[in-house]
LUMLOZA-519598 format. One record per residue (C-alpha): residue in three letters; y, z, x. Coordinates in pm, whole numbers, plus 50000, padded with zeros to 5 digits. Example, Ala and Ser with C-alpha at 12.3 -4.5 7.8 and 13.67 -1.06 7.14 Angstrom:
ala495505078051230 ser498945071451367 
***
This chain:
unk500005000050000 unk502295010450246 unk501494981250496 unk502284956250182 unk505594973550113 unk506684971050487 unk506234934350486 unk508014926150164 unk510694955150211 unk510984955550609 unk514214973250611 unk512185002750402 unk510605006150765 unk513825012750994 unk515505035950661 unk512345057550660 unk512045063050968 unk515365071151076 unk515305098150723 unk512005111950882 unk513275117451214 unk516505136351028 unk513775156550874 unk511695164451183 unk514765176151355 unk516445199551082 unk513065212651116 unk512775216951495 unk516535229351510 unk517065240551172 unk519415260151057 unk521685236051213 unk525065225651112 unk526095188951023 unk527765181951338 unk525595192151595 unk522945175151375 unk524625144351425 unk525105141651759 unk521335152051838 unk520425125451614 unk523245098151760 unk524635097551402 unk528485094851318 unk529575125151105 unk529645105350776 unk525845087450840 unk524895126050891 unk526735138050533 unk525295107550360 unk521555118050470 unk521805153050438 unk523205152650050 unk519875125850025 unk517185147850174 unk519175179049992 unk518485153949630 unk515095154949678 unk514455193449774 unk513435189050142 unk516205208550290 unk518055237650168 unk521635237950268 unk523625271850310 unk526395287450549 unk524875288050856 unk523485249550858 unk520475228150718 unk516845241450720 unk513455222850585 unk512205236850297 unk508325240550194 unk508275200750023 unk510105190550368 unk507625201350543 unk504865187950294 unk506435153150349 unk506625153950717 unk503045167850765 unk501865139550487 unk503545112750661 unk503305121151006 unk500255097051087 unk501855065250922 unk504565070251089 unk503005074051426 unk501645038851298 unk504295022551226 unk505995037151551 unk503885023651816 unk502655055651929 unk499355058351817 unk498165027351997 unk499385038752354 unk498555073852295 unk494785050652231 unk495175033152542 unk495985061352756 unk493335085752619 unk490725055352688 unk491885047553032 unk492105087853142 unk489325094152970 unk490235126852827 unk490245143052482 unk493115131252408 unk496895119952413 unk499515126852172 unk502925108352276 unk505985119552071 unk509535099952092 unk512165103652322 unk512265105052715 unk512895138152884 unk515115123353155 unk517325102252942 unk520765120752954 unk521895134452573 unk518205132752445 unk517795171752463 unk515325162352147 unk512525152552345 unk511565185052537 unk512005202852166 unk509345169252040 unk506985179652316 unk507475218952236 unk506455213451919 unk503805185851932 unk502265210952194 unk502095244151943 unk500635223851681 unk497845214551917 unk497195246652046 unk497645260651691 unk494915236751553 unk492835240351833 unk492305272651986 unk490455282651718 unk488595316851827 unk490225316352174 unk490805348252263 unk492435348452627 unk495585320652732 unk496735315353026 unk500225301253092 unk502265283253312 unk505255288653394 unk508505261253332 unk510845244753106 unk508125220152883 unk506135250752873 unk508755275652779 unk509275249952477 unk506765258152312 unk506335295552145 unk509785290051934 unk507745263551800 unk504805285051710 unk504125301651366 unk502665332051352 unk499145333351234 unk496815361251114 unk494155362851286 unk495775360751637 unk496415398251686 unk494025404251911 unk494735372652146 unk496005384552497 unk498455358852661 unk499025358453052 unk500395344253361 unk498465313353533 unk500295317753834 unk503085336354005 unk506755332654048 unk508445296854139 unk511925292354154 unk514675315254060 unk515165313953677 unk513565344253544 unk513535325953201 unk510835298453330 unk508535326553496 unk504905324953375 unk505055360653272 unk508145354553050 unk506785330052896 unk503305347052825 unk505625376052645 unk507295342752462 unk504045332852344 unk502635363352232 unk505365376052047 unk505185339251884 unk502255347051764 unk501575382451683 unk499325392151955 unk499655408252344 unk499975401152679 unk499665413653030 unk502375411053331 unk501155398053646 unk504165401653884 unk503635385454252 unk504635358054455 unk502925324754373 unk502505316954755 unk501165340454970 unk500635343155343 unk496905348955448 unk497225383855484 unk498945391055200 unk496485371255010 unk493575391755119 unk495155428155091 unk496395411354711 unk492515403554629 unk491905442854686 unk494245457154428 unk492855466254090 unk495375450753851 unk494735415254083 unk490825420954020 unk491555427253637 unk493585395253639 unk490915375253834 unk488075384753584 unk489985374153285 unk490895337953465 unk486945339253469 unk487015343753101 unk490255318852978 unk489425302152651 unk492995282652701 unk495435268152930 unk498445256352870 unk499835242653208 unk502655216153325 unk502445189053582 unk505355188453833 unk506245156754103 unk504895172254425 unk508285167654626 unk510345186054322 unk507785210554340 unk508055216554735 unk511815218354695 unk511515244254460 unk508705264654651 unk511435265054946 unk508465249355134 unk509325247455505 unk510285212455605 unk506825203155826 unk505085213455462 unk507155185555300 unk506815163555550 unk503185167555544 unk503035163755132 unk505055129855204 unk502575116955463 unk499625128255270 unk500715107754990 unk501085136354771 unk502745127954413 unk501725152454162 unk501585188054123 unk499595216253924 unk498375252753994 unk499845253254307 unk497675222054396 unk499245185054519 unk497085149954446 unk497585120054552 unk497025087954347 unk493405088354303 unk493545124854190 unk492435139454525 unk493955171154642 unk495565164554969 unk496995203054993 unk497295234154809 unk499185269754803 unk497525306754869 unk497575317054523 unk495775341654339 unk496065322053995 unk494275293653774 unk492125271754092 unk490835241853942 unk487905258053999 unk488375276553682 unk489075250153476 unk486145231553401 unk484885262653278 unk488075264453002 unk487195249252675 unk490935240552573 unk493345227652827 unk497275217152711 unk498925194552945 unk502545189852891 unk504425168453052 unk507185145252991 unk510225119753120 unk509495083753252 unk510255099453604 unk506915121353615 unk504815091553532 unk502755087853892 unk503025126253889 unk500975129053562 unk498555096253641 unk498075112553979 unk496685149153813 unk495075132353535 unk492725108453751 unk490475142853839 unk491575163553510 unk488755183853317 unk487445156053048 unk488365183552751 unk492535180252865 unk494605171852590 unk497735152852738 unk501105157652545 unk503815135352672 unk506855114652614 unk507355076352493 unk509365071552823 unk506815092053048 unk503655071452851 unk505965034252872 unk505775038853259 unk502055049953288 unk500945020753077 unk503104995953361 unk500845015153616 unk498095007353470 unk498814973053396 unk499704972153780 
***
């Protein structure tokens, strides 16, 4: 039905979508007030009015003093129409192509590109694309480990709380990078559990260690308690970084860089660096996730986004655990699909 309306009506095509992406962001940002609206959608004021008072007609969003928020039939419609639209989009059929050429669970791509300048949406698109998988598929997980990061720390605000999560226990897959206490692993576990009603445990350390320091760590009781329940993960949820962005932010000394760069090192996760062919060329002392511990892991989230961490993400992905699921961007997947083309 709908494919026969979209080639008598074509315009329908272009109208709906742009009303379901209004939609899909008064959800994510909602409440939000018209003129911020706008400009995250790249809508003059009076385009923004004209579709708010439409979508207000027809009861999917309730619109009071402090902005616009979806109401219960919004979110009906979105969740209804969310597959046809992927359709109709282009989406589905390259998420298709890159979950058959990885040869993982699966890929979801959602719109936008994290490195285009204004489109702030697309980090909040992979946030929330990333809670619903974890919401629909962690199922009795019990223990989640977490990364630490800006995609990652996306994701709890996206996150509704559920019943029968009490009793999950959220912590840190690694230690401290960088200087933003907001992106820390163990910040983000809090995030994440107070997202969804359950606990979590601080693991405060530094995510590289010297050799000693790694060794006297491995002796201290809250370090074994950590290690056991790595042992145990029913979930990850984990980024994937550019190896020389990550070395910069490590402070790495300059013969480690130097060493990444002839090594051929592109991408980055758990403190590990691949090259193209998803071999690890060198690694941190850490006493996090090792790889190690993946295969074991039943669920694993990796989000990652922005046409820029294309080769970053193919290089991880060509030895990733075959039950990944991959959440990125349009501009991130775009560039992967020339590589593999290539």
């Amino acid at each position: 039905m709908m494919e026969a309306q979209r080639k008598l009506v074509p315009e329908m095509v272009e109208l709906m979508q742009q009303r379901y992406r209004m939609l899909k962001l008064i959800k994510m940002s909602g409440p939000i007030g018209r003129r911020p609206l706008g400009q995250i959608a790249g809508l003059s004021e009076r385009e923004t009015r004209t579709m708010m008072d439409i979508l207000r007609a027809q009861n999917l969003i309730h619109v009071a003093k402090e902005g616009a928020s979806i109401t219960t039939e919004g979110s009906s419609v979105l969740q209804t129409l969310e597959s046809t639209m992927e359709d109709w989009s282009g989406r589905a059929s390259i998420a298709k192509g890159l979950t058959d050429f990885l040869g993982i669970r699966s890929v979801k791509v959602v719109a936008g590109d994290c490195d285009m300048d204004g489109d702030s949406t697309a980090k909040s698109l992979l946030g929330m694309e990333a809670a619903k998988q974890f919401s629909t598929e962690i199922g009795d997980g019990k223990i989640v480990a977490v990364t630490g990061g800006s995609t990652i720390a996306s994701i709890p605000s996206h996150i509704e709380k559920f019943s029968d999560t009490t009793d999950q226990l959220f912590i840190a897959a690694r230690g401290g990078v960088g200087d933003d206490i907001g992106l820390q692993a163990n910040v983000i576990a809090a995030s994440f559990a107070e997202a969804c009603g359950g606990t979590y445990s601080t693991f405060y350390y530094p995510e590289s260690l010297s050799e000693e320091a790694q060794k006297a760590f491995r002796n201290e009781p809250f370090v074994v308690k950590m290690l056991s329940l790595y042992e145990t993960a029913d979930c990850v949820l984990h980024g994937i970084g550019d190896a020389q962005t990550m070395a910069v932010l490590r402070n790495s000394p300059e013969e480690e860089q130097q060493l990444l760069q002839r090594s051929g090192a592109i991408g980055e996760a758990f403190g590990y660096y691949f090259d193209k062919d998803g071999h690890v060329v060198h690694r941190i002392r850490t006493v996090g996730i090792q790889t190690s511990h993946l295969e074991r892991i039943p669920l694993i989230i990796s989000v990652a986004g922005g046409s820029s961490k294309a080769e970053a993400i193919m290089a991880y992905m060509a030895s990733a655990p075959k039950q990944t699921i991959l959440v990125t961007d349009e501009g991130a997947a775009n560039e992967m699909l020339k590589l593999i083309t290539k």
